[in-house]
N, C-alpha and C positions, 0 to 999 in steps of 0.2 A: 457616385455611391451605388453600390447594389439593393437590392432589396431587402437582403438580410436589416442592412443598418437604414433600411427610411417602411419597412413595411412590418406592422406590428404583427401580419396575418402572417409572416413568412413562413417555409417549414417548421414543423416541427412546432408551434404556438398552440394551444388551449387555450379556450375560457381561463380555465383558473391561472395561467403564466403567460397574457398577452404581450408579454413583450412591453418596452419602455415607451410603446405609445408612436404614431407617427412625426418623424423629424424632417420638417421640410425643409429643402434645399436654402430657402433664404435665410432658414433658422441656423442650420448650419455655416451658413458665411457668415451670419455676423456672429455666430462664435467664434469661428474662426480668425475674424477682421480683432477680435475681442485680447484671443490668446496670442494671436499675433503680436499684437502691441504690447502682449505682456514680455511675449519672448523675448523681443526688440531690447524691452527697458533691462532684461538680466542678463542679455549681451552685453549693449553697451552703457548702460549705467554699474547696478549693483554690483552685478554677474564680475564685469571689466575690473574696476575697480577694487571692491571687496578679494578679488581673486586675481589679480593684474600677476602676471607672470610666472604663473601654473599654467600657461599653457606650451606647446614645443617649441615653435617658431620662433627664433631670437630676432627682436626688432634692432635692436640696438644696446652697445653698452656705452652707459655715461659717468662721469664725475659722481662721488657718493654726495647726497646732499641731508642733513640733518633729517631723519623720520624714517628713511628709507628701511628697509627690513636687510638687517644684517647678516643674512643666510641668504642675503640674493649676491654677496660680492665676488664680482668679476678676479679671481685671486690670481692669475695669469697677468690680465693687465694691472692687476692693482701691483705685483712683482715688476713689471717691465717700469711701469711709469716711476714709481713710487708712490701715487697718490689713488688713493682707495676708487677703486671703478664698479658699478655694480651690472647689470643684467637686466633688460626690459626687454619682456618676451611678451607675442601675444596671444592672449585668451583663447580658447578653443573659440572657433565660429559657428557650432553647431551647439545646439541646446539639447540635450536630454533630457525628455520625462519621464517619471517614473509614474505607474499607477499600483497604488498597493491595496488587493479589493477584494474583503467581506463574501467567502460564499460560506459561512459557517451557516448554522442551521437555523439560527433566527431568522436570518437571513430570508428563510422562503415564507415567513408570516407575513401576511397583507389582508385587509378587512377595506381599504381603500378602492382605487380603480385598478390596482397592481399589486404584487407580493414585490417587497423591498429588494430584492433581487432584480428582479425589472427594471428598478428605478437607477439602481447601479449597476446593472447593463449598457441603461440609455446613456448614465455620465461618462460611462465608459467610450461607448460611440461619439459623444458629442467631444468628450475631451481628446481622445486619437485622432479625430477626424483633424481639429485643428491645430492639434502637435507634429502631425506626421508633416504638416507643410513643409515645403520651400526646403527640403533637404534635412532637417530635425527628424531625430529620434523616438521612439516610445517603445521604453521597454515594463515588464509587467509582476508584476509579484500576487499572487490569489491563494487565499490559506481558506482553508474549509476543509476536505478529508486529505490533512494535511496543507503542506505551503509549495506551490510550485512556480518556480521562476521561466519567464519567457525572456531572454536577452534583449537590448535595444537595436532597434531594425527602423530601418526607413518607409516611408510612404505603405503602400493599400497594406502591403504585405503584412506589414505589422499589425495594425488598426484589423485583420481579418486574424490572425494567432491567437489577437488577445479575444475575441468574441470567440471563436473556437478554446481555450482555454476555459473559459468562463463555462460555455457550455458543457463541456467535458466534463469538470469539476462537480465530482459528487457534490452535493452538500453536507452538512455536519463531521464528524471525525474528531481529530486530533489537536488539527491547525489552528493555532489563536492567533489574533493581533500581536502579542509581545514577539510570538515565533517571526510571523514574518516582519517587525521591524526591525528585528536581531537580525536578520536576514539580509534586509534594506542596509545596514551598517556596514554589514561585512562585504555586499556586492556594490553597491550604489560607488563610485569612488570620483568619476568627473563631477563635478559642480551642476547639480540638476535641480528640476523642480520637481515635486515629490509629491503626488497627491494621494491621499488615504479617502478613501469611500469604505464607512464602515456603520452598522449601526450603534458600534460603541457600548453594546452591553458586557456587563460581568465586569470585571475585577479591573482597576486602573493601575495591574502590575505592565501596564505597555510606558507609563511616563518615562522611566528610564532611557530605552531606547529613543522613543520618539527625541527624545532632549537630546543627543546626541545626533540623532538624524539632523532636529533643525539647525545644532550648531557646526553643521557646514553646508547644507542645501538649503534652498525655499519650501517650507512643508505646508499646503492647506489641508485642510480637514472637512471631508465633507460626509455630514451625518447624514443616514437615512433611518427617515420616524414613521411612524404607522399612527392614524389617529386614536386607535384602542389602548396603544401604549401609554397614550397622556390620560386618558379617563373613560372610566368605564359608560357603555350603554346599561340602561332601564330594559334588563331583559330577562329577571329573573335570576333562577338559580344555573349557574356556569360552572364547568369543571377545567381550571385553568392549567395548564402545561408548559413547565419552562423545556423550548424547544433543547437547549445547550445539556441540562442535567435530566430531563425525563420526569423532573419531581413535577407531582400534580397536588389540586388543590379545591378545592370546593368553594363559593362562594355567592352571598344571595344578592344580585346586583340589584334590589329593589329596596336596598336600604340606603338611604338618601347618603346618611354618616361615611357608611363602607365607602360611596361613593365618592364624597367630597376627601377623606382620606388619600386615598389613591390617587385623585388627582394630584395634593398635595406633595405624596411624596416622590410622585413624575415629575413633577415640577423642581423640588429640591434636587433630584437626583440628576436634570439634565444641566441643570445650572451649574451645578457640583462639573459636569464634565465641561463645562463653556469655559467655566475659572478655570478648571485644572489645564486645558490647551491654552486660555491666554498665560498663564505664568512660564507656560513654557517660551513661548513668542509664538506658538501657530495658531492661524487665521480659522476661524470655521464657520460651516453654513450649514443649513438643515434642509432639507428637501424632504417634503411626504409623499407616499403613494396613493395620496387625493388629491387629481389636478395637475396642474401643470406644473413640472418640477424646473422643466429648461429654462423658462425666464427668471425662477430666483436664483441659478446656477448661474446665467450670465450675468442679472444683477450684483452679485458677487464675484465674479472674477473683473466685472468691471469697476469696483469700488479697488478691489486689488491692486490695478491699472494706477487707479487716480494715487494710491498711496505709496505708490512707488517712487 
């Protein structure tokens, strides 16, 4: 790895935008040893199966047998024989990931060790580092002034596009979530695993798409939270600003009630987003920008592992 992706101080880093924190080399293999195993299982389990013969390579054609999918039949030999023959082709052998990732303008709020931007840099690093293995892909979807797509690409080359991208990527604009998962629909087309790094604020006009995303790939969901967003500090009178619309607000966080409110309605509000991704079927995890985000991102994609 370069310094870009294991040195928080690298070009271009400030106090206020440190960077995702330093990623040490063994931290990264056993992520990597982590997503490997996941790759492995959606090759040859889910991936195979759920998807067996979507891919070009004809293995073989056999006898039709009771369940088979009827849009697979061999009509050549089934005309020659007489008796119905279908097609068993195999799966693509490469995995593609997809990362679809948050630089909208919330995005640079951080009252933690890092602005939530940092924190989906470094998933960003830790997750290409161990998708680009062994011949896999990683390609990249990032909406914030605007939605811009980086195509799937193999090895460093990619894993450096997509950090360049990120960088590049004004913040705030146009770009929403629902944009680039509409986006993810229309490009996404081989059988991929799809990961969303967002912090998930504003309007849950994205369920559509996403529902759609996951009814043909593997989609995880990985939030990023700020601890200010779950409950207010004892600091007086604040002048609050939603980064997304500009509206401001006044407020005296030395009233015990305001305070207990607010937590409250953080609380209903991210639950509200926990159910709304379980009814879809995606998987999600939260990661803050206090501490250390890598090991609950691996503990999570290794519970993924086990449930596969």
């Amino acid at each position: 790895m370069t310094s870009t992706a294991t040195d928080p101080l690298a070009p271009g880093r400030t106090p206020e935008h440190p960077g995702p924190g330093p990623l040490s080399p063994s931290s990264l293999r056993a992520l990597e040893l982590t997503v490997g195993r996941r790759v492995d299982g959606l090759l040859a389990g889910d991936y195979r199966s759920a998807f067996a013969g979507l891919g070009s390579e004809l293995w073989q054609v056999r006898p039709y047998e009771p369940g088979d999918d009827v849009r697979r039949i061999e009509w050549n030999v089934t005309a020659r024989t007489g008796e119905p023959h279908v097609r068993v082709e195999l799966a693509e052998r490469v995995l593609v990931t997809w990362l679809v990732l948050d630089a909208s303008a919330s995005m640079a709020f951080g009252t933690g060790d890092r602005p939530k931007a940092d924190v989906a840099e470094g998933v960003a690093i830790a997750i290409g580092y161990a998708a680009t293995r062994r011949g896999n892909r990683l390609g990249t979807i990032a909406f914030g002034d605007g939605t811009t797509v980086e195509p799937p690409r193999q090895g460093r080359r990619a894993l450096l596009d997509t950090l360049q991208l990120l960088r590049d990527l004004p913040a705030g604009g146009s770009g929403t979530l629902r944009d680039a998962l509409e986006l993810g629909d229309r490009v996404i087309r081989q059988r991929a695993l799809v990961i969303v790094v967002s912090d998930f604020r504003g309007p849950l006009d994205w369920r559509a798409p996403l529902l759609r995303l996951a009814g043909r790939h593997t989609v995880l969901a990985v939030e990023v939270r700020d601890p200010r967003e779950q409950e207010l500090a004892d600091v007086g009178e604040l002048r609050l600003v939603d980064p997304e619309t500009g509206r401001q607000l006044r407020v005296d966080t030395s009233d015990r009630r305001l305070r207990e409110r607010f937590a409250a309605a953080a609380a209903t509000e991210r639950q509200a987003l926990a159910a709304s991704l379980a009814s879809i079927g995606v998987r999600h995890t939260a990661l803050s920008t206090e501490g250390d985000w890598l090991r609950p991102l691996a503990a999570f994609l290794r519970r993924r592992e086990r449930a596969a």
